[in-house]
C-alpha positions as CSV (number, residue, x, y, z in Angstrom):
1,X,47.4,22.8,-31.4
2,X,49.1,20.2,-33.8
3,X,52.4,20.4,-35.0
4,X,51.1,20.7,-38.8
5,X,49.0,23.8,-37.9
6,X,52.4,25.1,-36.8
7,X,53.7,24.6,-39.8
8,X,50.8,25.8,-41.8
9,X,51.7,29.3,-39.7
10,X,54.9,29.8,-40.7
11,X,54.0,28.5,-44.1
12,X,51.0,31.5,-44.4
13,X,53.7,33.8,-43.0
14,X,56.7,33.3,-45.5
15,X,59.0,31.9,-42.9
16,X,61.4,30.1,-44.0
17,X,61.5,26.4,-42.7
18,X,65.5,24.8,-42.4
19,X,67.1,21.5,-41.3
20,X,70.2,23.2,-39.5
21,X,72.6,21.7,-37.0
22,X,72.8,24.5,-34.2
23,X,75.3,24.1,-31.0
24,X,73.2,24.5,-28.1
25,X,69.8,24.5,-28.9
26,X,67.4,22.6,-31.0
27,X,66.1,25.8,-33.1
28,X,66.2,29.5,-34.2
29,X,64.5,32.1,-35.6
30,X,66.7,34.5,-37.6
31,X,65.5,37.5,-39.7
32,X,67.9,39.4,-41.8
33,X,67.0,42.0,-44.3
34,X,63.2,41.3,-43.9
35,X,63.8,37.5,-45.0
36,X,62.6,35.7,-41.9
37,X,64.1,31.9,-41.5
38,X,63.4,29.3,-38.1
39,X,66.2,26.7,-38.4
40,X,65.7,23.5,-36.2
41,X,68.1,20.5,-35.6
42,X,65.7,17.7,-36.5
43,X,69.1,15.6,-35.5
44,X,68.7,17.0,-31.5
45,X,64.9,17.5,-31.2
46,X,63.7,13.4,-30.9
47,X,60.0,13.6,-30.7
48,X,56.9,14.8,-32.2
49,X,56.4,16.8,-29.0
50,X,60.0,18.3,-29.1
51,X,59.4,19.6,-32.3
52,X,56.2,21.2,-31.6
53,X,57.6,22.8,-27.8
54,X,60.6,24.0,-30.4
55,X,58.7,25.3,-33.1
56,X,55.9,27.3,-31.2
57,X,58.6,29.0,-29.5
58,X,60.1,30.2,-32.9
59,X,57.1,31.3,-34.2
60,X,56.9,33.1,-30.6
61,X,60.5,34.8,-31.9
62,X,58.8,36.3,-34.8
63,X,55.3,37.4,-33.7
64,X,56.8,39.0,-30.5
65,X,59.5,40.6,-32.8
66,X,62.0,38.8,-30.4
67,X,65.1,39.5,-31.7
68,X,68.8,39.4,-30.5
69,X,72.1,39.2,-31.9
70,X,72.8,35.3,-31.5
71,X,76.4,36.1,-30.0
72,X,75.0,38.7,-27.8
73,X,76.7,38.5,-24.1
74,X,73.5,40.5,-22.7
75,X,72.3,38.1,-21.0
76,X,69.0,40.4,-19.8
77,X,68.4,41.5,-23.4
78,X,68.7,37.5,-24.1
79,X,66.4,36.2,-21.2
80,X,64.1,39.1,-21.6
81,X,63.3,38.2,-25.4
82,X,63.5,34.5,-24.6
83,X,60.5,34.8,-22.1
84,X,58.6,37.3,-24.3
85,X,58.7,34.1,-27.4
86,X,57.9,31.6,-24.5
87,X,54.6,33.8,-23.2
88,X,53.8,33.6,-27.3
89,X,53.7,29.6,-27.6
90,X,52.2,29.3,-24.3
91,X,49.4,31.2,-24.9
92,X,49.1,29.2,-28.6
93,X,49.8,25.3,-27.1
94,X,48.3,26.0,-23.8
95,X,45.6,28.9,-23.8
96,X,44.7,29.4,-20.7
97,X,40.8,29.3,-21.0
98,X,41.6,25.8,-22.3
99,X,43.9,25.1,-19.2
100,X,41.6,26.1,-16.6
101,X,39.0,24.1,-18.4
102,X,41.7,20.7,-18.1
103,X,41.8,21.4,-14.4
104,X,38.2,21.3,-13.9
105,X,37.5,18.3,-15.7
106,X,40.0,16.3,-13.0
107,X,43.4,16.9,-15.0
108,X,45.8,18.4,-12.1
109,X,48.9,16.2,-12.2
110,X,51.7,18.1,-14.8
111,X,52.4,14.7,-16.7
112,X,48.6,14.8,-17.0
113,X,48.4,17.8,-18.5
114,X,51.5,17.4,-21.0
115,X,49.9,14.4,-22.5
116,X,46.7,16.6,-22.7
117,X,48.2,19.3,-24.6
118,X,50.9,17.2,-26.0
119,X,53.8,19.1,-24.4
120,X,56.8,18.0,-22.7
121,X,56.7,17.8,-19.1
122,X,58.9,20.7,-18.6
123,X,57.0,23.0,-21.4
124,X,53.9,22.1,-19.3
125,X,55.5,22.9,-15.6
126,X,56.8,26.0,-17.5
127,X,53.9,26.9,-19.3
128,X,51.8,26.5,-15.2
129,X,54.7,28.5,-13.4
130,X,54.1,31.6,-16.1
131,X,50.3,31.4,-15.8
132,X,50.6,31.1,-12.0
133,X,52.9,34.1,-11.7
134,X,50.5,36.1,-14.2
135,X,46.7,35.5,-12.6
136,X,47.8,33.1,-9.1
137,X,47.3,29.6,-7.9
138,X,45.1,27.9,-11.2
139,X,46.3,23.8,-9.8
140,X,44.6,22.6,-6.8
């Protein structure tokens, strides 16, 4: 998916799009009182492919209703919510149908793959590591 149809998604949806420095991390989704707002550090994020990883996973925030408190010290609330956005943006920037397919036709090296779907390597080994835990061995 390109980064502009990502945009166009949280356009049709009424989020909120801001330039925001955040400590820590190169984006955020935030809702408060049904207003919802994703915040990335355009500063931080470096690449076209950053910003697309980034924003998917924001968009995975609010169609997985994802939510915590950002100073939460619940760590398993945190990771818990954090993988259910991450299972969103995978399914969007690297369906799996799609990914199987890339296999088949002789694509089974990860950097391969990233350039494929225009990921970052590590959204890509990510992205294989979930699909591998869901359905089993899909790479060769």
């Amino acid at each position: 998916m390109e980064l502009n149809r990502l945009y166009d998604i949280a356009d049709n949806e009424h989020i909120i799009m801001h330039d925001w420095h955040i400590e820590d991390c190169n984006g955020i989704y935030l809702n408060y009182d049904q207003i919802n707002v994703i915040a990335l550090d355009y500063d931080e994020l470096g690449t076209y492919i950053d910003e697309k990883c980034t924003l998917a996973e924001e968009l995975g925030h609010y169609y997985m209703d994802a939510k915590y408190n950002y100073q939460t010290t619940n760590n398993i609330l945190k990771s818990k919510q954090e993988y259910r956005a991450k299972k969103w943006s995978y399914s969007i920037l690297v369906p799996f149908e799609k990914l199987k397919s890339a296999i088949k036709n002789g694509f089974h090296e990860i950097y391969q793959l990233a350039d494929y779907f225009e990921v970052t390597y590590e959204y890509m080994q990510n992205a294989i590591d979930f699909y591998q835990s869901k359905y089993g061995i899909i790479i060769p």
